[in-house]
C-alpha positions, 0 to 999 in steps of 0.5 A: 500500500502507498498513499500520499502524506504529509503537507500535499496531502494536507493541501498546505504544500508550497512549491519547495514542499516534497512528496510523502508517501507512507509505504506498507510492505508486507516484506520490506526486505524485500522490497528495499531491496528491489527499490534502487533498482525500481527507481533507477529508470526514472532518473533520480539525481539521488536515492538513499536511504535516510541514516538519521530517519526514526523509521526507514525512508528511502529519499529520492531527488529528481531534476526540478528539484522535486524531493519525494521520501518514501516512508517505511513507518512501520520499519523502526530504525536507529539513527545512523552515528556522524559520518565517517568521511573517506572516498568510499563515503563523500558521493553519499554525504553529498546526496546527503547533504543535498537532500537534507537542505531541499528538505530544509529550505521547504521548512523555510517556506514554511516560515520553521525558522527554529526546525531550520535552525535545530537542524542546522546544528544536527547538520553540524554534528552529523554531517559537517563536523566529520567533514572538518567544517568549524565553527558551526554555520549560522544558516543554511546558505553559510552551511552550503558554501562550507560544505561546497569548499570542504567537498571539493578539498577532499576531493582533491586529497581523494583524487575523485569527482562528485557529479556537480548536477544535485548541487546545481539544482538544489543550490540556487533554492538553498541561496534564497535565504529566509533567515534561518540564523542558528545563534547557540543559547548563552551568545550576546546578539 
């Protein structure tokens, strides 16, 4: 069974909103195994499982950028530790990264400065800080342009190249900033 989710089925989407839909397999083993092959035609810029999600979320992005998550609600799951960057990891962490400031800038539009903002701190610790990204970024523009300058350094050191056309596509999104400035407790204005 699939049906529809989350603010489109809700009717209050705006136009950066994903697509959720809440998938009952009677055999998800099976099924998570057959969907990157399933979805693999249709041309995703990225699919992956989510690695902080409460239950298993399979995330696709597709040329637009539209965002859909396929949501295994019933399949409970734990979180994933920071990641471990190396060759093997960074064309993962960039999806990563990706999906998860598509997924941000919808909470902009929104108007969920303070999702946004508690998001950029597990951002930080999760995904930056691995990366060698400090002091923590104060919005998701500032995240972006870290994290496009720490890619690229490692890709130098790994001798490899990431595809650029998931940064093409959500970045311009990500540039338009709502101000979604993280000021940690205890810091003067």
């Amino acid at each position: 069974m699939i049906e529809p989710i989350g603010s489109r089925a809700r009717g209050t989407a705006t136009e950066a909103s994903d697509w959720d839909f809440r998938v009952v397999a009677e055999d998800f083993g099976e099924v998570a195994a057959d969907l990157p092959g399933i979805v693999a035609p249709h041309g995703p810029l990225a699919a992956q499982w989510d690695p902080l999600g409460d239950c298993e979320s399979y995330l696709l992005i597709f040329p637009g950028p539209v965002k859909v998550d396929l949501l295994f609600a019933d399949v409970a799951r734990s979180r994933n530790p920071p990641w471990r960057v190396g060759p093997d990891t960074l064309a993962a962490i960039d999806s990563h990264f990706w999906d998860w400031s598509l997924w941000l800038v919808s909470k902009r539009y929104h108007g969920m400065t303070d999702r946004v903002r508690g998001e950029l701190l597990t951002m930080n610790r999760h995904l930056l800080e691995p990366m060698g990204i400090r002091p923590l970024p104060l919005t998701l523009e500032e995240a972006a342009d870290r994290f496009v300058r720490a890619r690229d350094r490692l890709e130098t050191r790994y001798g490899i190249r990431i595809s650029r056309r998931l940064e093409e596509e959500v970045r311009p999104l990500v540039r338009a900033s709502h101000g979604d400035h993280y000021r940690p407790s205890g810091l003067r204005s």
